[in-house]
C-alpha positions in Angstrom: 116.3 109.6 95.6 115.2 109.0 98.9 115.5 104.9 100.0 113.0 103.7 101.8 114.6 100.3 102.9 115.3 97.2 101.0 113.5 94.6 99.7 114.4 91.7 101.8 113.6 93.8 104.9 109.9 93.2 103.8 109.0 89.7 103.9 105.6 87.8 101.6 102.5 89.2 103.2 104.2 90.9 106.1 104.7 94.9 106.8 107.3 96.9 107.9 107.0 100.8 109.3 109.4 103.0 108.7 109.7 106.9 109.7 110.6 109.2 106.7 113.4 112.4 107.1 109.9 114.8 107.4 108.8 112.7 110.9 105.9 111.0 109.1 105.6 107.2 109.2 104.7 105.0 106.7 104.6 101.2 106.3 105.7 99.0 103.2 103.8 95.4 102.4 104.4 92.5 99.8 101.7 90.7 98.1 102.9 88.3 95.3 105.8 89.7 95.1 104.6 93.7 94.5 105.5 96.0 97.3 103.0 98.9 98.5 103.5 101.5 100.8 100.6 104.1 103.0 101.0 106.2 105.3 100.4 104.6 108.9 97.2 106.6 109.6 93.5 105.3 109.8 91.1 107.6 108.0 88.4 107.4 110.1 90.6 108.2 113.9 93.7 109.3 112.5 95.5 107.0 114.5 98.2 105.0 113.6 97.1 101.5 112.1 99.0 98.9 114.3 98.9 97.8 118.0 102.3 96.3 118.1 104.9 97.0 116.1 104.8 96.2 112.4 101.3 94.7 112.7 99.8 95.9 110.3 98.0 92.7 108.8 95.1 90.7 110.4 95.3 87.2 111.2 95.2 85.5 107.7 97.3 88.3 106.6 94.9 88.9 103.8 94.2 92.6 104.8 95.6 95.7 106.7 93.9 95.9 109.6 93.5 99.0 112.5 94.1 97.8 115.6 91.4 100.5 117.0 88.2 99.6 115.3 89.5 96.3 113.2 88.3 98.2 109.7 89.9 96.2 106.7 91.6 97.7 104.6 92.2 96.1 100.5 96.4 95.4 100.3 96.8 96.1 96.7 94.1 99.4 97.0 94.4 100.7 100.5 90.1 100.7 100.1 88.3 100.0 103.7 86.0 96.9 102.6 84.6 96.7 106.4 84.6 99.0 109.2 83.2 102.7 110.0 85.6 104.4 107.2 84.2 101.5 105.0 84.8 103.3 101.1 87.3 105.4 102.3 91.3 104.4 101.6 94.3 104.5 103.4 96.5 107.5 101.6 99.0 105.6 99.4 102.7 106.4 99.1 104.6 105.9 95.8 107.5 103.8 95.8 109.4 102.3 92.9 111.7 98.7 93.4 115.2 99.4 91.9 117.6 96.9 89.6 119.9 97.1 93.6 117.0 95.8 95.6 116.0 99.3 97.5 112.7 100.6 97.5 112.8 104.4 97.0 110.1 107.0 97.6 109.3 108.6 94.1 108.4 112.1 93.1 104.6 112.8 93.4 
């Protein structure tokens, strides 16, 4: 098992990047207490999502947002509500939350 990072290292409706053992980076978000992780790429550029680090959220922090183009992006879905990829989705990563607090990549 592969740990991504632990769960206190991803604060209520913030994000956190991280860069996995294969060079890729991915980031991990809480809503209501559920984690979800995607991999840090817009699907319309193919650019990384954030400006600065770890901002991956807009303002409200209501939705993921690219800092290129500002497309919205659902937290819970990964789905681009507004914005020129608009029906596309971010790819999503599995992750399971252990009984010891770490979030670990899982098989796919």
């Amino acid at each position: 098992m592969n740990r991504i990072c632990m769960m206190e290292e991803v604060p209520e409706r913030e994000a956190r990047s991280f860069e996995l053992s294969d060079g890729n980076t991915i980031f991990v978000t809480q809503r209501d207490g559920a984690f979800y992780a995607y991999q840090n790429l817009c699907p319309h550029l193919q650019v990384e999502l954030e400006f600065l680090e770890n901002q991956f959220l807009d303002r409200d922090q209501e939705y993921i947002e690219c800092s290129s183009h500002g497309a919205l992006f659902v937290v819970e879905t990964g789905e681009c509500i507004s914005g020129p990829c608009q029906g596309e989705s971010l790819e999503k990563v599995g992750i399971s939350v252990h009984s010891d607090g770490g979030i670990y990549l899982t098989e796919e």
